[in-house]
C-alpha positions as CSV (number, residue, x, y, z in Angstrom):
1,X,3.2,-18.0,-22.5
2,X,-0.1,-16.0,-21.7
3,X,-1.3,-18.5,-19.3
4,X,2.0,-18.5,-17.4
5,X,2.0,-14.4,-17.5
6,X,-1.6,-15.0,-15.6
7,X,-0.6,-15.9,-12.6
8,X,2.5,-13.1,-12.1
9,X,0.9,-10.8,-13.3
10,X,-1.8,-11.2,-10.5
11,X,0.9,-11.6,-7.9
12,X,2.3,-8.2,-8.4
13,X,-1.0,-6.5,-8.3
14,X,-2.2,-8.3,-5.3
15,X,1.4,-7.6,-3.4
16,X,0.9,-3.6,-4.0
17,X,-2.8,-4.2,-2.3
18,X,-0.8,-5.4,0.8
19,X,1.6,-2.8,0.5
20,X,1.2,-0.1,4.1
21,X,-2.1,2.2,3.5
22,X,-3.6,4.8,5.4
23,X,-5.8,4.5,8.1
24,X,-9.0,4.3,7.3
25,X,-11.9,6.2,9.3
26,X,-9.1,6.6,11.9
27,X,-10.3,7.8,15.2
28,X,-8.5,9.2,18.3
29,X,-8.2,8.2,21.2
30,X,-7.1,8.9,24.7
31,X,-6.0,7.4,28.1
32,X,-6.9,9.4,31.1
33,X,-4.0,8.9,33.0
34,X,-4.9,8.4,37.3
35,X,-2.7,10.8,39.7
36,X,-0.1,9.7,41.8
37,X,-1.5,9.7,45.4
38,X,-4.9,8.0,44.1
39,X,-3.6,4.5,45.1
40,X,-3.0,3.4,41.6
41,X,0.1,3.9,40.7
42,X,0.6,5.9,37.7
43,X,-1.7,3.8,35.1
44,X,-4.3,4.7,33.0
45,X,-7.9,4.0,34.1
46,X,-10.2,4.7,30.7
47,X,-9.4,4.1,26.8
48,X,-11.6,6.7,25.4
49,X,-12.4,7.5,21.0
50,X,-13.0,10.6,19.7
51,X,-14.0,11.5,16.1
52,X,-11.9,14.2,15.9
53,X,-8.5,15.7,17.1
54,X,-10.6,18.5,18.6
55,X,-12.7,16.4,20.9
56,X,-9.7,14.4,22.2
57,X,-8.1,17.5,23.2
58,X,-10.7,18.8,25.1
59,X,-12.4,15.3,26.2
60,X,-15.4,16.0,24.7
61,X,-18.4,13.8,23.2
62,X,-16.1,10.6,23.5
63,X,-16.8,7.1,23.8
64,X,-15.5,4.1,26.2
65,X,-12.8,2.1,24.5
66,X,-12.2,-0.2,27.4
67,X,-9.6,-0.4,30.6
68,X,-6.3,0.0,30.3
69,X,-4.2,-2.4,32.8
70,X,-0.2,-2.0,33.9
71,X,1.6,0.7,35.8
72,X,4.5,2.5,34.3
73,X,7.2,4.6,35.6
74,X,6.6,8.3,36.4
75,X,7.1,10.4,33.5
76,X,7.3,7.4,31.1
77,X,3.5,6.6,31.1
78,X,2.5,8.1,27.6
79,X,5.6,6.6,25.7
80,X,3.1,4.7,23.6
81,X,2.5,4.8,19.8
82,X,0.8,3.2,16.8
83,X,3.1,2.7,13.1
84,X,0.1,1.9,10.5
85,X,0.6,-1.8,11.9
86,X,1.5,-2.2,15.5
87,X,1.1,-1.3,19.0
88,X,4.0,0.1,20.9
89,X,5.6,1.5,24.3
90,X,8.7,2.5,25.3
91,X,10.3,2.1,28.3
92,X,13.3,4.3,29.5
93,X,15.7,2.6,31.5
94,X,18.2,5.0,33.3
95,X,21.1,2.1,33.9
96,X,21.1,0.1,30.4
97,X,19.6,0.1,27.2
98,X,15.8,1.1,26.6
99,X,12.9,-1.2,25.9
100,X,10.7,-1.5,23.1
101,X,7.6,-3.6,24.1
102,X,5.5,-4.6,20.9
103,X,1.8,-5.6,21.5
104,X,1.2,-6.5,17.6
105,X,-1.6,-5.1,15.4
106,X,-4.6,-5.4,18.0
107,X,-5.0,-2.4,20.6
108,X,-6.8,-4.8,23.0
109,X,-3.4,-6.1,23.8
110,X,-1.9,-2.4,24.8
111,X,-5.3,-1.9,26.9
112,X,-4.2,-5.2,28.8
113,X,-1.0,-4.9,28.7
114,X,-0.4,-8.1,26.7
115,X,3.3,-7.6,25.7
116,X,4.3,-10.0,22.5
117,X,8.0,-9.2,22.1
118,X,10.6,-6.9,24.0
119,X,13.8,-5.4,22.2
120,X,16.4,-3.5,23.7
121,X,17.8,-0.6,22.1
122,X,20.2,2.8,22.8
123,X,18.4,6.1,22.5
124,X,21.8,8.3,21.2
125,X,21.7,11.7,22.6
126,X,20.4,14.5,20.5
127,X,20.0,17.8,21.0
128,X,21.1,20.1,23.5
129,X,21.1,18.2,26.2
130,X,24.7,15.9,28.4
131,X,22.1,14.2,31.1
132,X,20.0,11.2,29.0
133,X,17.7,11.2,32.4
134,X,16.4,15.1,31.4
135,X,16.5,14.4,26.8
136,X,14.1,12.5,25.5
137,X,10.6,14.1,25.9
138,X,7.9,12.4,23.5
139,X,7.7,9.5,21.4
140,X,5.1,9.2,18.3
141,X,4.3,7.1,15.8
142,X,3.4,7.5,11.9
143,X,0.5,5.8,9.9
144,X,3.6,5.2,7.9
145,X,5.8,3.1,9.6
146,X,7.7,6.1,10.8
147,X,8.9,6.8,14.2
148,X,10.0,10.5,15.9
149,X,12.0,10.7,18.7
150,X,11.0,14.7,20.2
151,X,14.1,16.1,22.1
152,X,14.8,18.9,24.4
153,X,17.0,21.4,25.4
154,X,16.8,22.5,29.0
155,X,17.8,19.8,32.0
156,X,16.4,22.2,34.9
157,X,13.9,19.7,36.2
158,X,11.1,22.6,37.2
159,X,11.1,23.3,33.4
160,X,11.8,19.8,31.8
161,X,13.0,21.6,28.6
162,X,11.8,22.7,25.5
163,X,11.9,21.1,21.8
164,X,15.1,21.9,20.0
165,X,15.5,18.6,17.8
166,X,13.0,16.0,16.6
167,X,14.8,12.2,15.1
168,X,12.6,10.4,12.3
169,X,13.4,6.7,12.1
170,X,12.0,5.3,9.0
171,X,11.0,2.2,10.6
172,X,10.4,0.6,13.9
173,X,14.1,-1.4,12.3
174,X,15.8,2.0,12.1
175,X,14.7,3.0,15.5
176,X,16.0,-0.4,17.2
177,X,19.2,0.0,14.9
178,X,20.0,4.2,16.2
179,X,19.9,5.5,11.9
180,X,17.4,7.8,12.1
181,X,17.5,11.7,10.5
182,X,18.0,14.9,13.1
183,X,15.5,17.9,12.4
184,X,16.1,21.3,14.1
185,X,13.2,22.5,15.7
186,X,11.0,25.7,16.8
187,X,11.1,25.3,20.4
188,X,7.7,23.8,21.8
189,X,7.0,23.0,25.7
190,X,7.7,19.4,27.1
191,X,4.6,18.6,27.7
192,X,3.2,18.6,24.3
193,X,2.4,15.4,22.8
194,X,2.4,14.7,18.9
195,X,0.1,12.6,16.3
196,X,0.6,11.7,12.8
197,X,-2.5,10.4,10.8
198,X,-2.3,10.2,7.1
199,X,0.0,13.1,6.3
200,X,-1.2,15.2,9.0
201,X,0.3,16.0,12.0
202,X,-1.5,17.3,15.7
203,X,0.3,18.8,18.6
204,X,-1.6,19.6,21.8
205,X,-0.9,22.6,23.2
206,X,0.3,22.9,26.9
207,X,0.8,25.1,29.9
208,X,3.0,24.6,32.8
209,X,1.8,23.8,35.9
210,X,4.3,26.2,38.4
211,X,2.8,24.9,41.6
212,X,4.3,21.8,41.5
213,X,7.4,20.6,42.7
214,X,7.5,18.8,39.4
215,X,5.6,21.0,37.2
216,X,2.5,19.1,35.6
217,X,1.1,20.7,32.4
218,X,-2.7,21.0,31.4
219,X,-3.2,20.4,27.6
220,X,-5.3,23.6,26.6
221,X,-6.0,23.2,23.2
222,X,-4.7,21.4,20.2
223,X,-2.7,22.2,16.8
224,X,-2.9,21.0,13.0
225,X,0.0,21.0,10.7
226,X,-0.1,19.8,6.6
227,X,3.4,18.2,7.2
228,X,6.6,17.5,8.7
229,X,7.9,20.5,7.5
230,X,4.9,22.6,9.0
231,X,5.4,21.1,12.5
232,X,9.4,21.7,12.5
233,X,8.5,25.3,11.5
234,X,5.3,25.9,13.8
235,X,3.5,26.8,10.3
236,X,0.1,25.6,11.8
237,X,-3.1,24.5,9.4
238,X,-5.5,25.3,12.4
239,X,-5.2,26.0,16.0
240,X,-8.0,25.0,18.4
241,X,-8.2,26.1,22.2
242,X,-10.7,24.3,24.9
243,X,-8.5,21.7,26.0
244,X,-8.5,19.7,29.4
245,X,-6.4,17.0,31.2
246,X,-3.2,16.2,32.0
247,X,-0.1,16.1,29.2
248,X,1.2,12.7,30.9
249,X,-2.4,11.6,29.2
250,X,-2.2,9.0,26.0
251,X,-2.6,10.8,22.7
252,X,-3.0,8.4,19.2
253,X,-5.0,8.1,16.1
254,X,-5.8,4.5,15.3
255,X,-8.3,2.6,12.6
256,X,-12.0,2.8,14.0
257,X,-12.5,-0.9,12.9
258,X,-9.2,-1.7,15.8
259,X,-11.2,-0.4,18.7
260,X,-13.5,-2.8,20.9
261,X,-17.2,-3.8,19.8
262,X,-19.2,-2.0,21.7
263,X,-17.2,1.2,21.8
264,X,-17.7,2.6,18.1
265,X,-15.6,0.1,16.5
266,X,-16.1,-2.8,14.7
267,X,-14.6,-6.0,14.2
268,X,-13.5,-5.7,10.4
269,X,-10.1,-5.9,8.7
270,X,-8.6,-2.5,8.4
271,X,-8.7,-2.3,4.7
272,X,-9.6,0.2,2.9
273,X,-12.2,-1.0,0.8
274,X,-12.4,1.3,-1.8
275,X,-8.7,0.7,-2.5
276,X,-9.2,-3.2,-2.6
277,X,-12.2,-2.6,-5.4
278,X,-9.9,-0.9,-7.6
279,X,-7.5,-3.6,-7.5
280,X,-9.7,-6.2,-8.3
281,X,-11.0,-4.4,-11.2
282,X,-7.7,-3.8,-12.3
283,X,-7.0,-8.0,-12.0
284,X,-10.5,-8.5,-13.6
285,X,-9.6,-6.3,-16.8
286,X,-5.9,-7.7,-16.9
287,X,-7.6,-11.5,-17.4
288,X,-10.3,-10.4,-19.5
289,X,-7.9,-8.8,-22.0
290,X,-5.7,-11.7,-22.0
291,X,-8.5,-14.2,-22.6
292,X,-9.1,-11.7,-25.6
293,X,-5.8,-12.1,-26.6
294,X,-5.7,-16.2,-26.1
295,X,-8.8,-16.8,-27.5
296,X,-7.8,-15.0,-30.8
297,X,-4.9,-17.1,-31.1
């Protein structure tokens, strides 16, 4: 009976090490997004990684993370994410259901645009809003597994709206299957973009643009908050300013050990290694008592 105890008891402790961690050494990074008029579309040209939230907001002491290929449509471009697992982006369609393009667990893929699987889901209205063309403003992704859908509440185009209502899907499941949770709001502009990393949460801070016909927004600083709760209620941890770029740019924080070689990253499993230690002690303690125990007998 204790040799037959060995082997499930070893079973459950190694299936909580596999269980969803945090990321470890995360690091952000950015897509510079190229202007319309520049003869490329609306892509992104550079993959850049930033130690800190702070230096991706104001595109400061960065390093290359690679290329980034495909052309999206206008307004759509930054629809990309990271769950804790996978790769993500999101593509509105304005006659059917939306897309959900996975690119799996490596971030090479999203650079190349290396689509693995495509799902089609509806994107329910929320919020103050009758026109699904002017709701949605943001998508993010949580190191959890969570998703949040960010909506607005204005449809004048020269304003594109501000936050009134944020969804939480649970899961990248929940999000395909429409049961996710309504938050109210404070009201933030549409051009912020959101990150959650371990608990945290950053939103860069953004001005409107009034000389456009469509109003671009410069990101001038960026925003900490200690939870959910903190971002709904613009309770802020830290505020920094010195921001720079575009809002249409790509915001995430992803494992160091995803990125590229050569661009501050390195080709390990994304495991946090402390974590994996104490596991192993706790298995090697578990067999040792248990010889103990057979031995005696």
């Amino acid at each position: 009976m204790i040799r037959a105890a060995v082997p499930a008891i070893v079973a459950v402790l190694v299936l909580t090490s596999t269980a969803r961690a945090e990321i470890v050494d995360p690091v952000f990074v950015r897509g510079n997004r190229l202007t319309p008029g520049t003869g490329t579309g609306v892509s992104f040209d550079t993959l850049t990684a930033y130690t800190s939230a702070v230096d991706m907001a104001a595109n400061t002491n960065g390093s290359g993370a690679g290329s980034m290929q495909g052309n999206d449509q206008w307004g759509w471009d930054r629809w990309k994410f990271y769950d804790g697992t996978n790769y993500y982006r999101i593509e509105k369609n304005l006659s059917g259901p939306w897309l959900l393009h996975s690119y799996g667990p490596r971030i090479v893929a999203l650079i190349s645009d290396d689509v693995q699987t495509t799902q089609a889901f509806t994107a329910a209205l929320r919020g103050n809003v009758t026109d699904p063309d002017h709701s949605a403003i943001n998508f993010f992704g949580g190191s959890d597994g969570s998703i949040y859908e960010v909506w607005g509440s204005d449809e004048d185009m020269s304003l594109f709206g501000l936050t009134d209502k944020v969804t939480k899907f649970e899961s990248v499941a929940d999000l395909l299957a429409g049961t996710g949770t309504d938050y109210d709001s404070v009201q933030y502009h549409w051009g912020d973009n959101y990150i959650e990393v371990n608990g945290t949460f950053y939103r860069t801070n953004t001005v409107a643009d009034p000389g456009g016909l469509i109003a671009e927004s410069d990101v001038f600083g960026i925003v900490s908050y200690n939870s959910f709760a903190d971002l709904l209620s613009n309770t802020a941890a830290t505020v920094h300013g010195g921001g720079t770029g575009l809002a249409w740019d790509l915001f995430m924080a992803v494992p160091r050990a995803a990125l590229p070689v050569g661009s501050g990253g390195a080709p390990v499993p994304e495991i946090d290694p402390a974590g994996m230690g104490s596991v192993l002690a706790v298995v090697g303690g578990v067999l040792g008592l248990l010889e103990r125990r057979r031995t005696r007998v």
